[in-house]
C-alpha positions as CSV (number, residue, x, y, z in Angstrom):
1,X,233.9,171.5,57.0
2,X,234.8,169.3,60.0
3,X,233.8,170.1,63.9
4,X,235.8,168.0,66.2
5,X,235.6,168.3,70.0
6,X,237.3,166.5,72.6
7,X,238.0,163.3,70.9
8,X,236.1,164.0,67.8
9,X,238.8,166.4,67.3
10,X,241.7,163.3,66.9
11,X,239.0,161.5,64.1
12,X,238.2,164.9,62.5
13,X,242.3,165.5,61.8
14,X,242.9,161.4,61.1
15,X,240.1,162.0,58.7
16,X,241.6,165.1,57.0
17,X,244.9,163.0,56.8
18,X,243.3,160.5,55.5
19,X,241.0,161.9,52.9
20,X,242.4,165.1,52.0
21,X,240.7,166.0,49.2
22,X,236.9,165.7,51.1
23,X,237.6,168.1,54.0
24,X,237.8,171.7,53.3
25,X,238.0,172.8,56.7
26,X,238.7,171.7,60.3
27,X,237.1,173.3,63.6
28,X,239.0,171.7,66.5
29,X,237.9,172.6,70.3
30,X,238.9,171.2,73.2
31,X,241.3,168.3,71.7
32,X,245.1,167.4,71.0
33,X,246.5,166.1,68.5
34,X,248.0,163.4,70.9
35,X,246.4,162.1,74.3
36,X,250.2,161.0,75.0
37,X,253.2,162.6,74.7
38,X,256.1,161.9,72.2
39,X,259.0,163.8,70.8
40,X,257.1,166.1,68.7
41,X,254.3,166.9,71.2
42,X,255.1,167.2,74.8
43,X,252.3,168.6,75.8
44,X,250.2,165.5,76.5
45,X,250.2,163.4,79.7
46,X,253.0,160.8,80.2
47,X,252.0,157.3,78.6
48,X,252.4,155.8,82.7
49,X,249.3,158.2,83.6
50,X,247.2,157.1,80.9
51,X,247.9,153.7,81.3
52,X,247.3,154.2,85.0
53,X,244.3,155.7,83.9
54,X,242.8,152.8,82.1
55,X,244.1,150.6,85.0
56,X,241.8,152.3,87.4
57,X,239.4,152.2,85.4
58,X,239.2,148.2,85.4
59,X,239.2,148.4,89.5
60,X,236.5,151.4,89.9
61,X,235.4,152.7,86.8
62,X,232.6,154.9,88.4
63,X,235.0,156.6,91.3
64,X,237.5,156.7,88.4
65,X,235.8,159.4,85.8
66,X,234.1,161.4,88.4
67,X,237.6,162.2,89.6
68,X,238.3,162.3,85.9
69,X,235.1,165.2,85.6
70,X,236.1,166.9,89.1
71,X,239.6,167.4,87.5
72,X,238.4,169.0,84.5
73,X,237.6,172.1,86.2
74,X,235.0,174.0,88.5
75,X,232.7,176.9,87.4
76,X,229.6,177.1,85.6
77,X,230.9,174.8,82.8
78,X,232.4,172.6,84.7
79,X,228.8,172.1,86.7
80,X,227.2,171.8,83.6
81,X,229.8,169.1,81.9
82,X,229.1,167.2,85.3
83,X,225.6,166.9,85.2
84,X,225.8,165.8,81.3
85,X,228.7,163.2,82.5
86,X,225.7,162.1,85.4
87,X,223.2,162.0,82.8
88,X,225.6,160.1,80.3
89,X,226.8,157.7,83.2
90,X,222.8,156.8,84.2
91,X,222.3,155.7,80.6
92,X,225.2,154.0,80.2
93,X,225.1,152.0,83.6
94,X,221.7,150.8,83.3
């Protein structure tokens, strides 16, 4: 069995398309198949907002995912996934 969450979830199913025959199961949270859209999966952001993404990250990387965290929702989990994201961004910053 395979747990993939957030992006862990797109390398858990390339994994299982790749290697069939070593994954019995997959448990996907929180992830898409695609981060962009295309014909057989519109549900994913236009290509221009992830590129626009990545571009903004280049100018203001910092202003740019806590944006990128306030967007993904408010609540107790939210909170939560913010002050891991503070915690992740200290590390990774230093």
């Amino acid at each position: 069995m395979i747990l993939g969450w957030s992006l862990g979830g797109q390398v858990a199913l390339e994994w299982a398309r790749l290697r069939p025959e070593r994954v019995g199961a997959l448990v996907l949270m929180s992830t898409t198949p695609s981060f962009v859209q295309r014909p057989d999966w519109p549900h994913a952001m236009a290509e221009a907002t992830l590129r626009q993404f990545g571009d903004e990250l280049t100018v203001a990387y910092r202003q740019t995912l806590q944006r990128f965290v306030t967007l993904a929702g408010t609540g107790k989990r939210a909170r939560a996934r913010r002050a891991r994201f503070a915690a992740i961004t200290a590390v990774c910053t230093r």
